[in-house]
C-alpha positions as CSV (number, residue, x, y, z in Angstrom):
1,X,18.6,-32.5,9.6
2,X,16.2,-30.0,8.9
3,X,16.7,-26.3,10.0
4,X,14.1,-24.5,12.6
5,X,13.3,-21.6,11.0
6,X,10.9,-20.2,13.4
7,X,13.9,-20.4,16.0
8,X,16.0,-18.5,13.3
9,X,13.5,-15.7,12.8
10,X,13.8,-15.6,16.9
11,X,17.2,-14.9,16.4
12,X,17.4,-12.5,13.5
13,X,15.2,-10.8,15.5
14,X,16.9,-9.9,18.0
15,X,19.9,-9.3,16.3
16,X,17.9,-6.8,14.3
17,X,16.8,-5.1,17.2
18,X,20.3,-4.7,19.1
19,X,21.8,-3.4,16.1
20,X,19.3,-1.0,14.9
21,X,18.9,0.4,18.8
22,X,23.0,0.4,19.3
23,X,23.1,-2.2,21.5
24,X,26.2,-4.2,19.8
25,X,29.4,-3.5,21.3
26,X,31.9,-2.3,19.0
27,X,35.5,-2.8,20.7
28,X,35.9,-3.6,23.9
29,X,39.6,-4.3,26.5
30,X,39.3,-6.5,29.7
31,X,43.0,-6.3,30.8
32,X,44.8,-8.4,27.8
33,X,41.5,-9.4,26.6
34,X,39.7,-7.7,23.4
35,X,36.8,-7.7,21.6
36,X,35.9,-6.0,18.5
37,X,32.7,-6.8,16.3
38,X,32.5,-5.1,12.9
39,X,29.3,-3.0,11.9
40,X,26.5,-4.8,10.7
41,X,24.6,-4.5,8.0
42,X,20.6,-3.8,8.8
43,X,19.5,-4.4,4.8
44,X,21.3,-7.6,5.0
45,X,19.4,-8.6,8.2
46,X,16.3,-7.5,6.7
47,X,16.6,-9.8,4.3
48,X,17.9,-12.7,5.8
49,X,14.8,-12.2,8.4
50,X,12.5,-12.3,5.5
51,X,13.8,-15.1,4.2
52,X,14.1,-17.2,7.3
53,X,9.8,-15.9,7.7
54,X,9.2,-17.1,4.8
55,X,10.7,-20.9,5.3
56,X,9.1,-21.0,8.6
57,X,5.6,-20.3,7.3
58,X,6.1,-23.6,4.6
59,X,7.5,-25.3,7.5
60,X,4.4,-24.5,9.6
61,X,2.4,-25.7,6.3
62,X,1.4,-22.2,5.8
63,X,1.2,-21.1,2.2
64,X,4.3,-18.9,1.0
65,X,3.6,-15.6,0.3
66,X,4.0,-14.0,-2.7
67,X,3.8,-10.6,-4.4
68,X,1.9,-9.6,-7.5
69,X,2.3,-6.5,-9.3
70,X,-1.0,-4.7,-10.6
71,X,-1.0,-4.1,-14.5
72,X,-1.8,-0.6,-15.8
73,X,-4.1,-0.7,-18.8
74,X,-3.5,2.2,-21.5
């Protein structure tokens, strides 16, 4: 079974958002209940978005993109 990566850059998405704006909750008590999500980490997100753009442009048949550094000639 293959992975939808366009629904995974969806996701990391709004994850990225709700942590970078402060939108995650923290701790949280309901009577007995509790909650408590750790900190995220945005770099980690960041990445994990670009990687999940990246496999949804091959899956769309789009060509991967890739980085070339410019040479300096003395």
């Amino acid at each position: 079974m293959n992975k939808d990566w366009c629904a995974e850059v969806e996701k990391l998405e709004a994850i990225y958002e709700a942590v970078r704006n402060g939108e995650q909750v923290t701790e949280s008590r309901f009577g007995e209940d509790f909650i408590k999500y750790q900190g995220a980490d945005l770099n980690r997100i960041e990445r994990d978005l670009d990687h999940a753009r990246a496999q949804c442009e091959i899956q769309q048949g789009k060509r991967k993109r890739r980085r070339f550094a410019a040479r300096v000639r003395a």
